[in-house]
C-alpha positions in Angstrom: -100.5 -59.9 12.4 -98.1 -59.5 9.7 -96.2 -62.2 7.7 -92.6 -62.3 7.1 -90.1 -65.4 6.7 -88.4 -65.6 10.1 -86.3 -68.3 12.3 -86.5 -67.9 16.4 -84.2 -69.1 18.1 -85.1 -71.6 21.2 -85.4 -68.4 23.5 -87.9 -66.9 21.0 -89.3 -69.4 20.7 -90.4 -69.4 24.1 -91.5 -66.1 24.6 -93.7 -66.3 20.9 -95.2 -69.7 22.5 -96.3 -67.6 25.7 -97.6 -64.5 23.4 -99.3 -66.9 20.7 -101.7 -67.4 23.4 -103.0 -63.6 24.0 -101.3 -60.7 25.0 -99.3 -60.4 28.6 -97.7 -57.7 31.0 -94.0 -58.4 31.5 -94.9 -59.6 35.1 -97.3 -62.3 33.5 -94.5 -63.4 31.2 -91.8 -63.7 34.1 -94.0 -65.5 36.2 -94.9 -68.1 33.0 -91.2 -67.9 31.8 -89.9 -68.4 35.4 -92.4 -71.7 35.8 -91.7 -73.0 32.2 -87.8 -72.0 31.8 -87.1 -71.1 34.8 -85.8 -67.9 33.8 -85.0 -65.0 36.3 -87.0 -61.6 35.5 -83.8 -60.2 34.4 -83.2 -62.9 31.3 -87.2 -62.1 30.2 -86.7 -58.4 30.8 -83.5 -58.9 28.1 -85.6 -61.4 25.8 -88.1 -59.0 25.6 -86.4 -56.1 24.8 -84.2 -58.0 22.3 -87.3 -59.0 20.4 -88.9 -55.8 20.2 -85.9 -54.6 18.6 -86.0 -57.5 16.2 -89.5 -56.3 15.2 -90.9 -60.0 16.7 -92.8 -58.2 19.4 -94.3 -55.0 19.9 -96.7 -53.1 23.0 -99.4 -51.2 23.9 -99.1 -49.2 27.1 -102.0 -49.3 29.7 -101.3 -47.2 32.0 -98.1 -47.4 33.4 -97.9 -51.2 32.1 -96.9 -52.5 28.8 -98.8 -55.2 27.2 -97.0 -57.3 25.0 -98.3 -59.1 21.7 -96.8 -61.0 19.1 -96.4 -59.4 15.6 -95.3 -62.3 13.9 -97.6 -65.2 13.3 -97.8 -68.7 14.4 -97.9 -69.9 11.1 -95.5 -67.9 9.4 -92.8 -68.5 11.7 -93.8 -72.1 11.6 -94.0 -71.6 7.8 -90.4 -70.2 7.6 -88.8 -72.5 9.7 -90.1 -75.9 7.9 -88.5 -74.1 4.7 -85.3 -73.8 6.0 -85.4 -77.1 7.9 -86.2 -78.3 3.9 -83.7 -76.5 2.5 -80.7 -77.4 4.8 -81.8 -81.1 5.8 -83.2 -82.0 2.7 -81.7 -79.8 -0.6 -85.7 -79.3 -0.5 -87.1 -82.1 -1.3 -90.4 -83.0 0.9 -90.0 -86.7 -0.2 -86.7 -87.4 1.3 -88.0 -86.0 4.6 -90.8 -88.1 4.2 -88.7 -91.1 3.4 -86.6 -90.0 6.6 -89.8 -90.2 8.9 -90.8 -93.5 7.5 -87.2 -95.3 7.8 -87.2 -94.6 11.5 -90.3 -95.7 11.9 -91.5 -92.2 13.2 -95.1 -92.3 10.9 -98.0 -93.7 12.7 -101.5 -95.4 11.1 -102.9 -91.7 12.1 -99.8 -89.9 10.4 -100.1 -91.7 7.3 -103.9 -91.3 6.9 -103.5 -87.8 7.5 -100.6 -87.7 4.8 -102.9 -89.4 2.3 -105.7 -86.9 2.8 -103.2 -84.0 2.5 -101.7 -85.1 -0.9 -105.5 -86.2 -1.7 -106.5 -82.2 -1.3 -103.1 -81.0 -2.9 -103.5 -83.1 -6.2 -107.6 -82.0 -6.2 -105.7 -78.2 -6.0 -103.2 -79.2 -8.8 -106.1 -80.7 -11.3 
């Protein structure tokens, strides 16, 4: 899978969420999108489309039947989109999103342990 810097939008999002898992036939997606979404074959025929346009998605054709597969990563979508959330929310700065998440209470025991082992294995990578 390539690598690139890009935002999805909540549609995308969708659709990436379903493909992240392993490829699918347009059929497969409906029938996911319809349970999950409750989108009509027509909006995931349009989604679809859109995003292979965008470069997000891409096929290989089996027969008569596409199969559909995510070209962009999990993680560098994910990557791209904690940047920008950065950027905008917090003029980049990880500590005052940190400091956000504490004030409201929103770090567990768990969250914090995890937090300490993280900055643990980023100062051993800094040394």
């Amino acid at each position: 899978m390539e690598h690139f810097a890009v935002t999805l939008s909540q549609s995308e999002w969708r659709v990436m969420e379903s493909l992240w898992s392993g490829p699918k036939t347009l059929m497969e997606l409906v029938r996911e999108l319809e349970h999950s979404a409750g989108w009509a074959k027509s909006t995931v025929t349009t989604m679809v489309r859109r995003m292979e346009e965008k470069g997000l998605i891409t096929y290989e054709q089996q027969g008569r039947t596409k199969v559909f597969q995510a070209v962009v990563s999990r993680d560098a979508v994910a990557a791209a989109e904690t940047e920008s959330l950065l950027q905008r929310a917090y003029h980049g700065s990880v500590g005052l999103l940190v400091n956000t998440l504490a004030q409201r209470e929103a770090l567990t025991h768990a969250d914090i342990e995890e937090l300490y082992a993280i900055l643990r294995k980023a100062e051993e990578g800094a040394k």
